[in-house]
N, C-alpha and C positions, 0 to 999 in steps of 0.2 A: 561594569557595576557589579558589587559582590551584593549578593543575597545575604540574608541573615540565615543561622546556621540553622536546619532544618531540622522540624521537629523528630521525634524519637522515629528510627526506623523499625516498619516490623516486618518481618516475613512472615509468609501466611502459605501452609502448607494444605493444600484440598486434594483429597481422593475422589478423581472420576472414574466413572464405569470405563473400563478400558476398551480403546479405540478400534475396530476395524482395523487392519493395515493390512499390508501389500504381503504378500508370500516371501518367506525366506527366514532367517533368523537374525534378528540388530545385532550389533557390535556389543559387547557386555556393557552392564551401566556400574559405575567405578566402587556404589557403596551405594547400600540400603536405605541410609539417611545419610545423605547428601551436603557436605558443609556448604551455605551459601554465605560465609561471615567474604569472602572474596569476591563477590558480586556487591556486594550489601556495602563493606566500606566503600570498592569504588564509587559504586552508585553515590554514596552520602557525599565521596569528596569533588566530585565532580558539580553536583547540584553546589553546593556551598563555592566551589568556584564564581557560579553563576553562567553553567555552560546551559544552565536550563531552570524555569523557575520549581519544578518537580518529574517527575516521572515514575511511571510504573511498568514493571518488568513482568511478565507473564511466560512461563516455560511451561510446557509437555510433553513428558516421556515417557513413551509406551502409556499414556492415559493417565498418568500421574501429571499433575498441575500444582506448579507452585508460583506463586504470587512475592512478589517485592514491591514495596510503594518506598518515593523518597520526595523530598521536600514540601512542596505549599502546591496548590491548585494556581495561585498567582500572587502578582505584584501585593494585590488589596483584599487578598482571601487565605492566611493564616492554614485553612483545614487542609491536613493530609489529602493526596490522592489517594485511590484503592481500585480495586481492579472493576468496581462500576462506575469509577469516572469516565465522562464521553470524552474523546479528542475529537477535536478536528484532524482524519483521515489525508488530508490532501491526496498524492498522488496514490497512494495504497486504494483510494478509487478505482485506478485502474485496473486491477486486479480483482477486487472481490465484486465488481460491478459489469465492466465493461468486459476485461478479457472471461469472466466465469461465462456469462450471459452469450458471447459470443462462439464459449465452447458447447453449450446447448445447442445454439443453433447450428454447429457443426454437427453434431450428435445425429441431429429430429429432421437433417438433412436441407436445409433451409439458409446455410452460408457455404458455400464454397473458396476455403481458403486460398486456391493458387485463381479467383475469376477477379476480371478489372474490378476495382472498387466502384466503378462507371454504373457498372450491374445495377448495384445499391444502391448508390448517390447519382441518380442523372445529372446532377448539376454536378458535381466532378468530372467531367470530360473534357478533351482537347489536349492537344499535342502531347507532349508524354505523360498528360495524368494517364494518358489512355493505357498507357503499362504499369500502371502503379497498381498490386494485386493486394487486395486484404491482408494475405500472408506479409508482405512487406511492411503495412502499416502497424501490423501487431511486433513487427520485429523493429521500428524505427528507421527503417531504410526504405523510405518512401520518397525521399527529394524535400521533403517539405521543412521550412523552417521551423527551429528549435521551441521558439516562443513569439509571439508577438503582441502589444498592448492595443490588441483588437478590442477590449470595451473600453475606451477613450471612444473613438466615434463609433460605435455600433448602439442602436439606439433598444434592441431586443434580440431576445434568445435565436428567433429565425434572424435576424440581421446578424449576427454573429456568426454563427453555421456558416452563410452567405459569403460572407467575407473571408472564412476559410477556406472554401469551395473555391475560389477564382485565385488564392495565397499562388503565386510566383514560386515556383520549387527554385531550389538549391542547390540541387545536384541531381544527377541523374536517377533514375528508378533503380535501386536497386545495388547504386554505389558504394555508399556511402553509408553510416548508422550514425543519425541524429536525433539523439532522443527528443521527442516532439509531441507537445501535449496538443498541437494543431492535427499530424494523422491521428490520432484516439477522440476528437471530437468530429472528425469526418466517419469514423466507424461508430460514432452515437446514433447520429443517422443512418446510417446503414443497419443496426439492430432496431432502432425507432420504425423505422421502413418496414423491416420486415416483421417485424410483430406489430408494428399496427399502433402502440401505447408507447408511451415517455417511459425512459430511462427510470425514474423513480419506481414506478409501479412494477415493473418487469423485474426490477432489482428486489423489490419486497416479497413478490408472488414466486419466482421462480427459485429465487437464492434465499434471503433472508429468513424466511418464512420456511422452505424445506430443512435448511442446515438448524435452527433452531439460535438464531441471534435477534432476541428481541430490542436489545439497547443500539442496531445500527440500522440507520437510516438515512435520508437526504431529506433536510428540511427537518433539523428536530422542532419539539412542540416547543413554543415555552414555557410546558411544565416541567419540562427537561433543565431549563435554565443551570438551576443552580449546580448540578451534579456535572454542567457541561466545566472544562478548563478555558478560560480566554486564550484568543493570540494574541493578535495587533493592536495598534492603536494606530488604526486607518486612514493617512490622511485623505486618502480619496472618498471615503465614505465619513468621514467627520466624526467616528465615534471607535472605540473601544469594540472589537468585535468578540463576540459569547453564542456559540450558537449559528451563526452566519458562516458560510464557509470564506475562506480565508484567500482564497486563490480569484482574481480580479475578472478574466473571463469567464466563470463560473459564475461566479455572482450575475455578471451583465447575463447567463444562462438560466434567468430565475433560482440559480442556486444546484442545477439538475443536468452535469457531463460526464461523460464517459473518465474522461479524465482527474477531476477533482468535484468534490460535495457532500462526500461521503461523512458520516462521525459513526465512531464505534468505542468501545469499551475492550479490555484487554481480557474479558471472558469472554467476550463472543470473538474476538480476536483468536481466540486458541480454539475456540470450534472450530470457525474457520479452515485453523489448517489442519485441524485432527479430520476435518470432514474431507478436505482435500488427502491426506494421506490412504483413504480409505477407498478413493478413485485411482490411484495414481498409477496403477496396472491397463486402467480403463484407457481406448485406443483411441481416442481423442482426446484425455488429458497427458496421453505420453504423447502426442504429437504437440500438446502446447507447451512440453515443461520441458523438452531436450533444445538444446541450440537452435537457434533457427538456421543457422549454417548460410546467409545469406549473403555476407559481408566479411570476408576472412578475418580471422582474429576477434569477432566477437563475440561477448557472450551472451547476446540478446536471445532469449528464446521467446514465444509468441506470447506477450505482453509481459510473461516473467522474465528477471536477469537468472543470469548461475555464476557462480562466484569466479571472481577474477581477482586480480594482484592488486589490491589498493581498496577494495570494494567494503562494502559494510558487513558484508559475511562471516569477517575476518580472514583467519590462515586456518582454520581448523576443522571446519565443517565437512563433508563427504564432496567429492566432486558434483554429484548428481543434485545436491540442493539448489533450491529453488526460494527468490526471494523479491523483494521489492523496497525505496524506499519512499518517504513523500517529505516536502518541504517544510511543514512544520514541525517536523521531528518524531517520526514517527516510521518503524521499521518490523517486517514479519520477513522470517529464515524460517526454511521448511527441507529440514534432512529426511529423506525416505530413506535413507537403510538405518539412522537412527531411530527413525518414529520418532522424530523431534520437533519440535517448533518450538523459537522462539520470537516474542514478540515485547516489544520497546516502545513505550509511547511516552511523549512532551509535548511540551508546547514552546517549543527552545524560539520561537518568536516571540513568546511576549515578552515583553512589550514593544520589540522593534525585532526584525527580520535582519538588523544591522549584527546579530548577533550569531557569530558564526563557529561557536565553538563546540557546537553538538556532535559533526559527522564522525571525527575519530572516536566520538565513546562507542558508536553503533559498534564498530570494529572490536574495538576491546570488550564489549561485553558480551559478544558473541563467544569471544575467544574462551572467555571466563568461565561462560557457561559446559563451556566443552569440557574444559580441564576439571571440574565442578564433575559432572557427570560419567565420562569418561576416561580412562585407567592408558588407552592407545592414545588420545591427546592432549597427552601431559608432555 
């Protein structure tokens, strides 16, 4: 289905106080002002495709921020997006929730990355969960399968868990890399555990609330309503979702996993990774941002990916970047020796998930941004 043609595109250029970073000198940035008219039309012709019903672009360089919005908020909502529109996050949960949270309590001494996840989760035990090590769950090579439609009969958030806990592995510990949104909800309980509070609150108190992102949360309000983007139109839940997360076992989680919940805006989005570029020397986030080395040839590093042949990074990025994506179109690349991030949000499901044309733009507007910025990747 094609979209009608999107309203006027703007770019929107804001000067932030410039960021923290790591020691050393970036790679030169190409021009003072920056032409993004090649970001900007693909953006327009891609959304007028219908590979998405809008999306907004968020980049940071060296503490410079610039903003792109393109098409409609949705099918039956006309208004532009802008960079305080909320998306539904999906798996990029993982990331600014679960794997952050999890590198605190490596920090405050309180998770032990190479101990059985048993430690954690006493209901995880038995035959080889018993070698299955946190380290392994944050790299996806834990034995467990990829996905399963565990809220069909799970009747609550602890019955779900439950059903995780005793999930039949797949392969061996340590085999194999299966990216698996069932180990990142067995590591919810295992930070649930040891701090004592749900996932939601730990996320707001610990991260949200220090990094300084007021628009991301689980469970927005519905004063949020309007500013949120739609996904779906759910038939398992019977309605149009706004607001609700989007991801089926999450939901059956009252809305609150390690995995998916999350909604954010594409300015807290770029805190995000300015605030992570600002650690990124720190010896427990380079222990979570390099490979995990677990599984030959992959590029899973501990809840983060790093760019590989085919991936949403594009071809352009530094080797050492660090990224993530999530299902309903939504993607953050984070170059430490650029001082770069970029961040992509849609909502390329609505109205149906049947819609599968978003993942090559990720790629290319990475690549775009690069050539855009810098003069070595052209």
């Amino acid at each position: 289905m094609r979209l009608r043609r999107p309203l006027l595109l703007a770019a929107v250029l804001v000067t932030a106080c410039a960021a923290r970073v790591r020691p050393g000198t970036p790679r030169a940035v190409s021009v003072g002002h920056p032409d993004w008219s090649p970001v900007s039309r693909f953006l327009d012709s891609v959304i007028a495709s219908g590979a998405a019903p809008g999306a907004v672009l968020g980049v940071s360089v060296k503490g410079q921020r610039f903003y792109h919005s393109a098409g409609r908020l949705g099918l039956d909502d006309a208004r532009t997006p802008d960079r305080r529109t909320v998306y539904d996050l999906a798996s990029l949960t993982k990331i600014l929730s679960l794997t952050t949270l999890a590198m605190f309590a490596v920090e405050e001494g309180k998770l032990d990355l190479d101990a059985p996840v048993g430690r954690y989760v006493p209901a995880f035990t038995g035959g080889a969960r018993a070698r299955i090590t946190v380290r392994m769950l944050l790299a996806h090579a834990g034995g467990l399968p990829a996905w399963l439609p565990l809220y069909r009969n799970a009747e609550s958030r602890a019955g779900l868990m439950a059903a995780v806990d005793t999930t039949a592995l797949v392969s061996e510990p340590g085999a194999k890399e299966a990216y698996s949104d069932l180990g990142i909800i067995v590591l919810t309980q295992a930070i649930e555990g040891i701090y004592g509070e749900r996932l939601d609150t730990l996320a707001q108190s610990k991260v949200f609330d220090r990094v300084g992102m007021p628009s991301t949360r689980y469970l927005p309000p519905v004063s949020w309503r309007d500013r949120i983007a739609p996904t779906e139109q759910d038939p398992w839940r019977g309605r149009m979702l706004r607001g609700e997360v989007h991801d089926e076992n999450a939901a059956r989680m009252d809305g609150v996993s390690g995995h998916a919940g999350l909604f954010s805006d594409a300015e807290d989005m770029l805190a995000f990774g300015e605030w992570t570029l600002t650690r990124a020397d720190a010896p427990a986030t380079a222990e979570f941002i390099r490979p995990a080395g677990i599984v030959a040839g992959s590029s899973r590093a501990l809840g983060w990916d790093t760019p590989s042949a085919g991936s949403s990074a594009g071809t352009r990025l530094s080797a050492s970047s660090i990224g993530h994506t999530g299902f309903t179109g939504t993607s953050l690349w984070i170059d430490p020796e650029r001082r770069l991030v970029i961040v992509l949000l849609s909502n390329r499901v609505h109205p149906t998930r049947e819609n599968t044309r978003w993942p090559p733009v990720r790629a290319r507007v990475a690549d775009l941004v690069m050539t855009t910025l810098f003069e070595d990747a052209r």
